[in-house]
ROLO-822056 format. One line per 5 residues: number of its first residue (from 1); their letters; for each residue x, y, z of C-alpha. Coordinates in steps of 0.5 Angstrom, whole numbers. Layout:
N
NUM	a	X Y Z; ...
REM end
This chain:
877
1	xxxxx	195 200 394; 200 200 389; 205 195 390; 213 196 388; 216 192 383
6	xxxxx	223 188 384; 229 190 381; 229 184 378; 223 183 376; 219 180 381
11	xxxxx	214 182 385; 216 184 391; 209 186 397; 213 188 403; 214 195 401
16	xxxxx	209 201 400; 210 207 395; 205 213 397; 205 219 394; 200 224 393
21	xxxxx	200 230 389; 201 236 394; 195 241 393; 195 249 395; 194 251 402
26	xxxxx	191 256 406; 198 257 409; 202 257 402; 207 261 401; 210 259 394
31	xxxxx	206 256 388; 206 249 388; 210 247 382; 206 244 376; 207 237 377
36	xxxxx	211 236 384; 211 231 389; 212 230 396; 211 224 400; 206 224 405
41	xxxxx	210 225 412; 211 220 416; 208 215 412; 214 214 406; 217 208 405
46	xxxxx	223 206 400; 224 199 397; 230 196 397; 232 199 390; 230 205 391
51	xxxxx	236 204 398; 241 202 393; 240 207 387; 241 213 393; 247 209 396
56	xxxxx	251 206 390; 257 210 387; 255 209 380; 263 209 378; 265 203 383
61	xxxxx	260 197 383; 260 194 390; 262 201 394; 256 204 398; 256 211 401
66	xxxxx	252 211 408; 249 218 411; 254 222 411; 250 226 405; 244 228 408
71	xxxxx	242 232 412; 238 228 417; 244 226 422; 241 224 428; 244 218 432
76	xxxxx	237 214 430; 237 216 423; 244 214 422; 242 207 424; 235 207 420
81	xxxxx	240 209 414; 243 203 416; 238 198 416; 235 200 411; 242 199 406
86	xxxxx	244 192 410; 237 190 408; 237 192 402; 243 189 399; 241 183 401
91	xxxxx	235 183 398; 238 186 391; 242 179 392; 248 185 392; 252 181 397
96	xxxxx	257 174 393; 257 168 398; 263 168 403; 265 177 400; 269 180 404
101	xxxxx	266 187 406; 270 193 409; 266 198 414; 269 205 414; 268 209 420
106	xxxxx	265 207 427; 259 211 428; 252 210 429; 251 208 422; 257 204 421
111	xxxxx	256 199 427; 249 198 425; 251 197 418; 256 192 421; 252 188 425
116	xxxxx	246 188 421; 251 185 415; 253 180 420; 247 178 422; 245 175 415
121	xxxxx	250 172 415; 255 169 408; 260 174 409; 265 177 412; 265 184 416
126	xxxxx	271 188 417; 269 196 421; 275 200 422; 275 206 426; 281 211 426
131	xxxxx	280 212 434; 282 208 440; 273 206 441; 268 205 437; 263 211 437
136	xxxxx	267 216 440; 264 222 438; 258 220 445; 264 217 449; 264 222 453
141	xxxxx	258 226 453; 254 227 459; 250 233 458; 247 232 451; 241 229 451
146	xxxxx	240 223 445; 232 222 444; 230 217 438; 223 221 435; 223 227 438
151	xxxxx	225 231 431; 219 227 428; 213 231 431; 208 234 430; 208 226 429
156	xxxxx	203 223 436; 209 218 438; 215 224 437; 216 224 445; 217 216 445
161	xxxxx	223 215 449; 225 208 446; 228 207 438; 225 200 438; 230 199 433
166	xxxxx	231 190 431; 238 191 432; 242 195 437; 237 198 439; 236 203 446
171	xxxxx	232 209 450; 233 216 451; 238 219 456; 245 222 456; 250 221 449
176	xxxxx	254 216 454; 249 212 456; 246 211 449; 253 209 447; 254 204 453
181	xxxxx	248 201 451; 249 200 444; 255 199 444; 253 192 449; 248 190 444
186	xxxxx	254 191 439; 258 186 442; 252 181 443; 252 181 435; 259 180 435
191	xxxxx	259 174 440; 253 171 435; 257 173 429; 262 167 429; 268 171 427
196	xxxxx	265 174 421; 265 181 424; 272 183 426; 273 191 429; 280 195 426
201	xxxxx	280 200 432; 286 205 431; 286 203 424; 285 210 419; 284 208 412
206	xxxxx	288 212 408; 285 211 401; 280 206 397; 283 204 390; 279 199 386
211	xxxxx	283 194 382; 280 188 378; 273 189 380; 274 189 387; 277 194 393
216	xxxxx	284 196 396; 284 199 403; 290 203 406; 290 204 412; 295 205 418
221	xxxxx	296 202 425; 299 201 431; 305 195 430; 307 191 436; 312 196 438
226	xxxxx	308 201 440; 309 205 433; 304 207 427; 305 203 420; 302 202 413
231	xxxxx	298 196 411; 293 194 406; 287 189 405; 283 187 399; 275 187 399
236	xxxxx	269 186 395; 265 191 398; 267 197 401; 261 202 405; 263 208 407
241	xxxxx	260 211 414; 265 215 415; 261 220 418; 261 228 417; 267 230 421
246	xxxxx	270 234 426; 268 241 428; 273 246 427; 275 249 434; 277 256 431
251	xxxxx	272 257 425; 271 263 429; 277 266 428; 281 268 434; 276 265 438
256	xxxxx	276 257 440; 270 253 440; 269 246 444; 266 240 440; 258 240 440
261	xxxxx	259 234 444; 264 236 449; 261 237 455; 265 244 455; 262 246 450
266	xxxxx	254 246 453; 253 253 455; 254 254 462; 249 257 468; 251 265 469
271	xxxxx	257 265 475; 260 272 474; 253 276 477; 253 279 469; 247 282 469
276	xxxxx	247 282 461; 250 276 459; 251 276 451; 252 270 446; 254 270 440
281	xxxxx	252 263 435; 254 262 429; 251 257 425; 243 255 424; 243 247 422
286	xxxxx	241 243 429; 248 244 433; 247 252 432; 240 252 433; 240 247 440
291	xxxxx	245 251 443; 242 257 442; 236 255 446; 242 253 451; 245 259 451
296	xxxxx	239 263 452; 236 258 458; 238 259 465; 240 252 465; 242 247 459
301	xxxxx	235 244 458; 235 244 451; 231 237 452; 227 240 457; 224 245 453
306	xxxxx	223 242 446; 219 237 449; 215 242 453; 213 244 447; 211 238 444
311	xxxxx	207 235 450; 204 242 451; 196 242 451; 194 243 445; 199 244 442
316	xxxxx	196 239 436; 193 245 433; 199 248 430; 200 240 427; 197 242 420
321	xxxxx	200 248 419; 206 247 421; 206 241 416; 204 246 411; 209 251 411
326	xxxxx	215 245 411; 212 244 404; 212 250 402; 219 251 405; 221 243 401
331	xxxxx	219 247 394; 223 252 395; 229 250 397; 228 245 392; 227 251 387
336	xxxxx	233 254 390; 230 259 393; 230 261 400; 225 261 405; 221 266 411
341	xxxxx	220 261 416; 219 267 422; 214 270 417; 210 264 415; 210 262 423
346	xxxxx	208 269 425; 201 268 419; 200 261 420; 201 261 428; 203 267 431
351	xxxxx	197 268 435; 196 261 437; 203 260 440; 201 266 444; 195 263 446
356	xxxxx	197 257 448; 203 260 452; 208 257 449; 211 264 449; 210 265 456
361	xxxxx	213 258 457; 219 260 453; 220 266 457; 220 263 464; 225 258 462
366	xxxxx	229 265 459; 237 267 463; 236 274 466; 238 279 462; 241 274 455
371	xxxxx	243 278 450; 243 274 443; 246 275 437; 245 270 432; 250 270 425
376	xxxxx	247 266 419; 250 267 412; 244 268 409; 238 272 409; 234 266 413
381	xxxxx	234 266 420; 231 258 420; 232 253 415; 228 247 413; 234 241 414
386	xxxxx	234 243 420; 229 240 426; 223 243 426; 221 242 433; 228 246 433
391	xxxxx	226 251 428; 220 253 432; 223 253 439; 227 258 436; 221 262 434
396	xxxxx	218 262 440; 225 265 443; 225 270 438; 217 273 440; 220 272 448
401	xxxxx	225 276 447; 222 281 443; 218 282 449; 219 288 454; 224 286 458
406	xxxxx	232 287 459; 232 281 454; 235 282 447; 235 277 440; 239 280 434
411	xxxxx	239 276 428; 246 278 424; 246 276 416; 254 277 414; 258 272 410
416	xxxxx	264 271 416; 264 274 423; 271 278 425; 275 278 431; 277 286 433
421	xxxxx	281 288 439; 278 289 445; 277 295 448; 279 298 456; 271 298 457
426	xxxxx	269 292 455; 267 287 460; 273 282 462; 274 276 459; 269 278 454
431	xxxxx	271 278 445; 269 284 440; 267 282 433; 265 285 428; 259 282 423
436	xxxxx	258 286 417; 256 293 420; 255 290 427; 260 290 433; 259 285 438
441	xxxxx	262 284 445; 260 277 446; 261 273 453; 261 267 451; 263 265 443
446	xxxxx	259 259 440; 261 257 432; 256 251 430; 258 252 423; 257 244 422
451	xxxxx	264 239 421; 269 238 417; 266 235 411; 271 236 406; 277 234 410
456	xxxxx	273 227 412; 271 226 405; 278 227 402; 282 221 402; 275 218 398
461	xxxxx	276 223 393; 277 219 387; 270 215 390; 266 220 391; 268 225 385
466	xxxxx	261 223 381; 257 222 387; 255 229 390; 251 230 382; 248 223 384
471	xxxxx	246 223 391; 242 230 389; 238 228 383; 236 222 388; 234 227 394
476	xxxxx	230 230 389; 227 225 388; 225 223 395; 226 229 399; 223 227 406
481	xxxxx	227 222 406; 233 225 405; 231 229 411; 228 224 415; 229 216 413
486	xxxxx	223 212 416; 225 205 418; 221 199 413; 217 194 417; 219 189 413
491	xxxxx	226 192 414; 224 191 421; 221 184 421; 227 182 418; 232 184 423
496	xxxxx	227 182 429; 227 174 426; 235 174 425; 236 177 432; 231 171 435
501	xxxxx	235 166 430; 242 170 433; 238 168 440; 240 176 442; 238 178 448
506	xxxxx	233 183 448; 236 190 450; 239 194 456; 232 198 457; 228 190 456
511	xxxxx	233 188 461; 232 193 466; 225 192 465; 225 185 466; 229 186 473
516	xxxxx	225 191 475; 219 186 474; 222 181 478; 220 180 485; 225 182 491
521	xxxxx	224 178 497; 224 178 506; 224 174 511; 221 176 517; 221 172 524
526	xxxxx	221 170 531; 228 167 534; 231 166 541; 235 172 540; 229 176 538
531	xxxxx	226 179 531; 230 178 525; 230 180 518; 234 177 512; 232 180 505
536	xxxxx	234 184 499; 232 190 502; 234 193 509; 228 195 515; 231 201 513
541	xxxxx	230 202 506; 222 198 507; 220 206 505; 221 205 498; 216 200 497
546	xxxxx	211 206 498; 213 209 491; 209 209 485; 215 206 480; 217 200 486
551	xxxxx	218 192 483; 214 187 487; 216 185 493; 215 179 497; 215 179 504
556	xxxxx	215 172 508; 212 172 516; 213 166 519; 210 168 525; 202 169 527
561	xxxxx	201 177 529; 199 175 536; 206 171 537; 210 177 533; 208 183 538
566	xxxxx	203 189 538; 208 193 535; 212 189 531; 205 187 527; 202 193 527
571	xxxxx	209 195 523; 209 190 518; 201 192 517; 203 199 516; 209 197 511
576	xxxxx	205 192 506; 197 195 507; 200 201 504; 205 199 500; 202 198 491
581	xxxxx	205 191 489; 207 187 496; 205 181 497; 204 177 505; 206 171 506
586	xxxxx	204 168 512; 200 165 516; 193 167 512; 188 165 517; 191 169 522
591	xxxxx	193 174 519; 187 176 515; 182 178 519; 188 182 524; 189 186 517
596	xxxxx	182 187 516; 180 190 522; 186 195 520; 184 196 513; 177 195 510
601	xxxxx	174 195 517; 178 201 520; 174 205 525; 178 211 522; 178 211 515
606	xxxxx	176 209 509; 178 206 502; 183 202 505; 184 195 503; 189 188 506
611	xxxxx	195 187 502; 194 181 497; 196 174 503; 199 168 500; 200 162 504
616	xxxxx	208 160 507; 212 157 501; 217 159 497; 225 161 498; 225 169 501
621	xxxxx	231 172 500; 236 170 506; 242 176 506; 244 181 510; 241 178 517
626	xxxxx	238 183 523; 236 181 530; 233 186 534; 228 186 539; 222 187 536
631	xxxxx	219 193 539; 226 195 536; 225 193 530; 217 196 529; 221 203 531
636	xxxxx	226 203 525; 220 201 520; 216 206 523; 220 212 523; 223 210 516
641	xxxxx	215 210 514; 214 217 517; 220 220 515; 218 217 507; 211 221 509
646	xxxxx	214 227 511; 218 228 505; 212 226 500; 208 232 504; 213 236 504
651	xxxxx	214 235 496; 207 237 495; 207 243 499; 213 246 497; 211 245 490
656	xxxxx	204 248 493; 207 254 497; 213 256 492; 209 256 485; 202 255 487
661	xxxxx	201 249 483; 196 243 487; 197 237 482; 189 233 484; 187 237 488
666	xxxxx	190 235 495; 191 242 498; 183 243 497; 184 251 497; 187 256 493
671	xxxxx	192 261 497; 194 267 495; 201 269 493; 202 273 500; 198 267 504
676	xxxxx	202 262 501; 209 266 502; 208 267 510; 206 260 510; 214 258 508
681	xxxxx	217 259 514; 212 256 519; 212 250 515; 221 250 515; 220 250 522
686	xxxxx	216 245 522; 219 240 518; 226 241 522; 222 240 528; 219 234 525
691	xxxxx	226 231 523; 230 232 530; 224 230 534; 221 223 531; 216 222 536
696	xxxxx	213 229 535; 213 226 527; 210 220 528; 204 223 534; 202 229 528
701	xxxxx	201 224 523; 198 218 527; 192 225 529; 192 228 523; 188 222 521
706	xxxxx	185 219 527; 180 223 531; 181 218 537; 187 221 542; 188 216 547
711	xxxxx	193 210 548; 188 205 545; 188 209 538; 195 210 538; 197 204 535
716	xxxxx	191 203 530; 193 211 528; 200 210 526; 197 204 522; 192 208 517
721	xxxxx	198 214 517; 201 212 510; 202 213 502; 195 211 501; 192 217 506
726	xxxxx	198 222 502; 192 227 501; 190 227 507; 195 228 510; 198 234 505
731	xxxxx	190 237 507; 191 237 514; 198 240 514; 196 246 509; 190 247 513
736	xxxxx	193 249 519; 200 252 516; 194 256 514; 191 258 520; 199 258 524
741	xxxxx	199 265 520; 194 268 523; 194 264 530; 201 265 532; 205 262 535
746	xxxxx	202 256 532; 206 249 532; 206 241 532; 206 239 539; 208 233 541
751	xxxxx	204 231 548; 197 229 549; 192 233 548; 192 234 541; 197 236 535
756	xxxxx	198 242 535; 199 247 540; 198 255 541; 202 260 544; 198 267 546
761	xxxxx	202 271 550; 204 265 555; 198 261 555; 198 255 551; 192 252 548
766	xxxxx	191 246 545; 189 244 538; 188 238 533; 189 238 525; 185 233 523
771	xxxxx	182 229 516; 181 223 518; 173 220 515; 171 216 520; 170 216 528
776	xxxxx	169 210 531; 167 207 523; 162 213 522; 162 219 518; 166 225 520
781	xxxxx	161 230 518; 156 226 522; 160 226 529; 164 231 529; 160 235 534
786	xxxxx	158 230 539; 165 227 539; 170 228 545; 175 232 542; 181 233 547
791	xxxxx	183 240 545; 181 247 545; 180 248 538; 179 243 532; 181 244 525
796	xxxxx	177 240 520; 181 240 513; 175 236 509; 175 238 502; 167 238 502
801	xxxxx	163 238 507; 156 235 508; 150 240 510; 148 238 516; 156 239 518
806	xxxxx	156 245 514; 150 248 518; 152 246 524; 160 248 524; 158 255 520
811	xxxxx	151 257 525; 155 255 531; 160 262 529; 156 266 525; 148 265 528
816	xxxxx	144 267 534; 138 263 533; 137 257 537; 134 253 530; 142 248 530
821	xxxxx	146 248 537; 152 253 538; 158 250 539; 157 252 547; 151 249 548
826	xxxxx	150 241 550; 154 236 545; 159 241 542; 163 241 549; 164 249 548
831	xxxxx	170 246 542; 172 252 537; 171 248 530; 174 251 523; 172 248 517
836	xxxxx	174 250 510; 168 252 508; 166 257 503; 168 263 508; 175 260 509
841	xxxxx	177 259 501; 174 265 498; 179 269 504; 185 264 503; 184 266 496
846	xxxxx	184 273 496; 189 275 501; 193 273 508; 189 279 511; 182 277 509
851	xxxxx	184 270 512; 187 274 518; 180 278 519; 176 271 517; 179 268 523
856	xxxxx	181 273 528; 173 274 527; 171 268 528; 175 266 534; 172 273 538
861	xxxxx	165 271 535; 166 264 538; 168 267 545; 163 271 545; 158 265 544
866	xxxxx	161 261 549; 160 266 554; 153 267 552; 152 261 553; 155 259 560
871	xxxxx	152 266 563; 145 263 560; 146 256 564; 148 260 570; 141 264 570
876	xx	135 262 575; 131 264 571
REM end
């Protein structure tokens, strides 16, 4: 491992240099050129002088330029780019004691410059920025998405949602709260500064002259009198991160652009009923790119789809490939040649995106009938400074809109696009163009043509006259990171000890994190007036405890259970047994065993166990007191637990009824679509009765896990009808909506016995759903047909069944033999059982008719039995 030497002769061992001689590949498009080197991906560091050789201006000691002549511009990169120069200068002992630094622009890069700057200390920072705020391209940007590595894949740790940057750093999430929580880290760094970082907003600096080896800036500003006046002051160094500039509104002429990051000007879901909407976008750098994936979804969800891609299963397999035409892309761009990247894509993996469905995937995502026209001024459709998780994204939509089908993609190569005049016939509100030969009535006009360089750059001109030539001899030198600029550990290290030194506190996302960790407390006990409740959380909002992603919780009980009422204690028991981080605080030795026996010694279920007991202490939180009766109160906390379970159930069914899908298996059967689609509106009706009628809900739930129907059970019911019996549950409403198809009109009743009710022809009959694993602490499958259902029929929604149950549910309808007793017979109490058997799941999957002739079958056949069997116990003989 070779080290990098100091510029000024020591030896320095904190950065890397890895550069390998680049070899020929399978997937080579383009001979390697003799002698060329590429820097591994994701493993090129930079040392210090080589951050400075690429930013100085050779003509003006002590002025840098920061960012703005690469092609990587992303919101993160700018910020390493930033790092990476602060750090640097200090390094290469470019910063004279007590200097005063002038920071030109107010973006990512110039921010992070500035604190970074200001946190080594020695030397004074003055950031101006024209606008009345700092970053204000993000300002107001609530639908373009900022993701700190997601253009860094094939890398493993592309989808990571956290920059984890030492300085200003943050987490994925819309452009505005990115800009938020940098700009709070931002103004901590002032805080710790001391006054050696100083912000000029709505100061725009006019020129840059050096004078005597050092800096005169002009600017204008606003004078007390609310007017504009012209200004100077002189510095030492002076860091142009001024950006890349304004988008033209009108580089399409006649036709108006918004800024990318408006958010008038994110693509917009159809609203006209058009049933060809045409885009025509002009541009492929990333904004063109981005937006063209916008405009060709049915929704914005440019994040949603590239993220799609990155995360889908297998998709690694395209890493190598992938990486090897990018090299080959590098080197000829570096020949100044173009490249092909569809053909590349379609040689390299072309059938593996097929057969990934990537390209499946991208067509679902598509906009009915989107007419694409897509305008390049050269030959290339895709670039390689462009992102190539965008590049891709674009590939795959070109191949799905190459499929039969109304959609349509049109690649037009033309140095400029004109507006024509309209036609009588052209649809309303639509521009017609004209791009070489091509016309096009276009709906909706995008031109991302990149900003206004030149403009931006014009008042540095006689700064920056030389640099262009030098910055591009250095990106030959270093493409990649010209590209995609890696953050140095050492870089890192360093900002992380200034930051503990500065004693910053962590940022926002840390925060939150932090909070969320932090327990939440109640307090729940017995009073004159009857049961009152103080705490951070209302009884109302107690069903939040039973998400995945809730904080801990701790609830004080003051009183013992016998004390606190039958009702009331059995709600705090429902609440905390199947709540995931609630701690009890109460009286232990009376509390543990009256949660045991609802719990880990339930006669109905099993795998469930008491919430973890702490002794009374503490100081549980004490606001917003509700005294109410106590039967009062366990009501509330049960309907607000029901409610949770209803919209948890109905979550997994609506996902299971609308698409199929059936995340762990919870369903246990495969329903065919036109099953699944009678199924719809029965479960519609059902959860607008379980809404209006709670004590309907609560009955349904309670016997959908218990298989006990009597008073004495209810209560122990309603305790094990929670969170942690969510599959359960889903089972036994998927079972009998099911069976509702065929056995209409099939409900939930609400009154003893059972569940379920069934209405044939004015005759009611009961039913029971039930998925509970216990009766009376045995195995379902080994008593369910001796045990004493109170109902006409039963259904057994079990995901696998034991052969002994198997055998005697399935013989009992489908066997004459004597061998195993029919459900007519001693023990079986003449019930009619459905289990979902074999029989029920090849049915169920192949059609609603087959379910239909499987249970109408089964249904007569019992009868048949049933009559059987009690006309032979009638017989003398």
């Amino acid at each position: 491992m070779a080290h990098a030497e100091h510029a000024h002769g020591q030896h320095y061992t904190g950065y890397i240099r890895r550069e390998r001689r680049v070899k020929p590949s399978r997937h080579s498009l383009y001979p390697i050129a003799s002698g060329l080197l590429l820097r591994d991906w994701g493993y090129a560091l930079l040392n210090p002088a080589d951050i400075i050789s690429g930013s100085q201006i050779a003509a003006a000691p002590g002025a840098y330029v920061l960012g703005f002549y690469d092609t990587r511009i992303t919101f993160y990169s700018q910020q390493v780019r930033a790092l990476e120069l602060a750090h640097a200068l200090f390094h290469e002992h470019l910063l004279p004691a007590n200097a005063r630094v002038a920071v030109i622009g107010g973006g990512a890069a110039g921010i992070t410059l500035a604190a970074g700057l200001a946190l080594q200390g020695g030397v004074s920072v003055q950031l101006f920025e024209k606008a009345h705020r700092l970053l204000p391209l993000q300002g107001d940007s609530l639908r373009r998405r900022l993701d700190p590595h997601i253009y860094d894949w094939p890398n493993p740790d592309a989808d990571h949602e956290r920059a984890e940057l030492p300085l200003l750093d943050w987490r994925s999430g819309s452009a505005i709260d990115v800009r938020d929580a940098v700009l709070h880290e931002f103004g901590e760094v002032i805080a710790a500064a001391e006054g050696r970082l100083a912000v000029r907003d709505r100061h725009q600096v006019t020129a840059v002259t050096p004078q005597n080896g050092r800096f005169m800036v002009a600017f204008d500003r606003d004078t007390v009198g609310g007017g504009r006046e012209n200004a100077t002051s002189e510095f030492d160094i002076v860091v142009l991160a001024i950006g890349f500039g304004i988008e033209d509104r009108f580089a399409l002429a006649d036709a108006e652009t918004a800024s990318y990051w408006h958010d008038a000007g994110v693509p917009g879901a159809e609203i006209a009923g058009n049933p060809r909407p045409t885009f025509l976008v002009s541009g492929n750098g990333d904004g063109g790119l981005i937006d063209l994936i916008a405009a060709a979804s049915a929704t914005f969800r440019h994040d949603d789809i590239v993220r799609g891609i990155a995360q889908r299963q297998g998709v690694q397999a395209l890493s190598e490939p992938i990486l090897a035409i990018d090299q080959q892309a590098m080197i000829a761009d570096a020949a100044g040649q173009g490249f092909d990247f569809i053909a590349a894509y379609d040689n390299a993996i072309g059938a593996q995106v097929e057969a990934l469905g990537l390209v499946d995937q991208m067509q679902e995502n598509l906009r009915a009938g989107v007419q694409l026209f897509f305008q390049t001024r050269e030959q290339e459709l895709l670039s390689i400074k462009t992102a190539r998780l965008n590049r891709l994204a674009v590939y795959l939509l070109k191949k799905a809109c190459e499929r039969p089908g109304t959609q349509s993609f049109t690649h037009l190569v033309c140095n400029d696009v004109q507006r024509i005049p309209s036609e009588p016939n052209d649809r309303q509100g639509s521009r017609r163009f004209v791009c070489g030969t091509e016309t096009v009535v276009a709906d909706w006009i995008i031109a991302r043509r990149g900003p206004g360089r030149a403009l931006i750059r014009q008042p540095f001109g006689n700064l920056l006259g030389g640099y262009d030539a030098e910055h591009e001899a250095w990106v030959q030198r270093f493409p990649v990171d010209s590209i995609a600029p890696s953050l140095n550990p050492a870089t890192r290290e360093h900002f992380r000890r200034l930051a503990r030194h500065a004693k910053l506190p962590p940022p926002r996302y840390q925060l939150a994190a932090m909070m969320a960790a932090m327990p939440r407390s109640a307090k729940l006990w017995l009073t004159e007036g009857g049961a009152r409740w103080t705490g951070e959380l209302a009884p109302t909002d107690v069903a939040t405890l039973w998400s995945d992603d809730v904080p801990p919780f701790e609830l004080t009980v003051i009183d013992p259970p016998e004390q606190l009422g039958q009702s009331l204690a059995h709600a705090v028991a429902r609440l905390s047994i199947h709540a995931p981080r609630i701690d009890l605080l109460v009286d232990v030795a009376r509390w543990r065993p009256f949660l045991s026996s609802l719990s880990s010694e339930s006669p109905t279920a099993s795998g469930l166990h008491p919430p973890p007991l702490r002794a009374l202490g503490g100081q549980p939180s004490i606001l917003d007191p509700i005294v109410m009766a106590a039967n009062d109160l366990a009501t509330v906390i049960n309907r607000t637990l029901d409610s949770w379970l209803l919209q948890a159930v109905n979550q997994r069914l609506i996902r299971y009824i609308r698409q199929g899908e059936d995340p762990g298996h919870f369903v246990s059967f495969v329903a065919a679509a036109d099953l699944r689609q009678q199924m719809a509106p029965i479960w519609q009706d059902w959860v607008a009765r379980f809404q209006a009628e709670p004590v309907l809900l609560s009955r349904f739930l309670g016997l959908s896990v218990c298989a006990r129907d009597d008073e004495a059970a209810a209560i122990g019911a309603s305790v094990v009808a929670g969170r942690r019996l969510l599959p359960q549950l889903v089972r036994a409403c998927a079972v009998a909506l099911a069976v509702a198809t065929t056995w209409q009109v099939t409900t939930p009743r609400s009154a003893h016995p059972g569940n379920l009710g069934r209405n044939i022809g004015g005759t009611q009959r009961t039913g029971h759903t039930c998925a509970a694993g216990l009766i009376d602490s045995e195995e379902m499958a080994l008593v369910a047909l001796r045990h004493a259902w109170t109902t006409e029929f039963v259904l057994l929604p079990m995901q696998t069944i034991p052969p002994a149950l198997m055998a005697a549910a399935n013989s009992s309808l489908n066997r004459t033999g004597n061998a195993i007793p029919l459900l007519g017979q001693s023990g079986a109490d003449g019930k009619l059982m459905l289990t979902v058997d074999q029989r029920f799941r090849i049915a169920a999957q192949a059609s609603a008719q087959a379910l239909a002739n499987l249970l109408l079958g089964v249904e007569e056949e019992h009868f048949t039995q049933l009559k059987a069997a009690i006309e032979s116990a009638g017989d003398p003989q």
